[in-house]
C-alpha positions, -999 to 999 in steps of 0.1 A, spaced: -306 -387 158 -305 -389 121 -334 -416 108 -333 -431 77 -363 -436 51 -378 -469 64 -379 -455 96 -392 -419 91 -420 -442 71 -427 -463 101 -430 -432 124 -453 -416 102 -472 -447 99 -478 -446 138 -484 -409 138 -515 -410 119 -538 -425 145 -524 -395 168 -543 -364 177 -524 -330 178 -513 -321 214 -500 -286 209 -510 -261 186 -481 -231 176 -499 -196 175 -493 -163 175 -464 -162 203 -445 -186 178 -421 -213 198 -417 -196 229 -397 -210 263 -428 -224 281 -441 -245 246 -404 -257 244 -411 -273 278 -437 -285 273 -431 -303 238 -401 -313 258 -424 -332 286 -445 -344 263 -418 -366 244 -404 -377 278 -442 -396 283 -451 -403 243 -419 -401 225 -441 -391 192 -459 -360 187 -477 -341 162 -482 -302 168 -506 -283 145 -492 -249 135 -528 -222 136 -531 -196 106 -517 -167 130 -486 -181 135 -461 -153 125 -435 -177 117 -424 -202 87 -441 -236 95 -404 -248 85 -389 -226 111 -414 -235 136 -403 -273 133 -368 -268 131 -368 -246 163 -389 -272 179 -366 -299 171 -337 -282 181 -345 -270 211 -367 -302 222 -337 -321 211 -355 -344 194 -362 -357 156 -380 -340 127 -398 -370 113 -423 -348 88 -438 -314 83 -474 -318 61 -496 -291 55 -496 -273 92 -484 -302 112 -455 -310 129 -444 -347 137 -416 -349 165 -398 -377 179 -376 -384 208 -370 -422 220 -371 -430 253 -344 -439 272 -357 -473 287 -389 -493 273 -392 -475 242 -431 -484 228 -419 -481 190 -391 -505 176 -377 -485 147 -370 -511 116 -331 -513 116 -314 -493 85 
């Protein structure tokens, strides 16, 4: 799902009052924090994921994994965080402004 700029702002808006669920260390993206991210955007739609100082990775690789295989949406990588989203198939809680 490709966003555009008023609603990559709104997300980001939203995602501030959000804690970090997941944290990315040094196993990198492995299978079993793929499924869990995945789960996670099933019940919340939008996440944010810290990425620790051990990580052996790129935090820009980290994302782009994450998003890939989470099949969701890179809304923003800042500093060490990660912000994912995946809307919901019924009863989404965020109404993304229209383009």
């Amino acid at each position: 799902m490709k966003l555009t700029n008023k609603q990559q702002k709104y997300l980001r808006a939203e995602a501030q009052a959000l804690k970090p669920i997941f944290q990315v260390g040094k196993n990198g993206v492995n299978p079993n924090l793929v499924t869990q991210v995945r789960d996670a955007l099933e019940a919340r739609e939008l996440i944010k994921i810290t990425i620790l100082q051990n990580c052996p990775e790129d935090k820009g690789q980290v994302a782009q994994k994450l998003s890939e295989r989470s099949e969701s949406t890179l809304v923003q990588v800042i500093g060490f965080t990660i912000i994912l989203f995946k809307p919901a198939k019924e009863n989404s809680n965020y109404m993304l402004p229209e383009a």
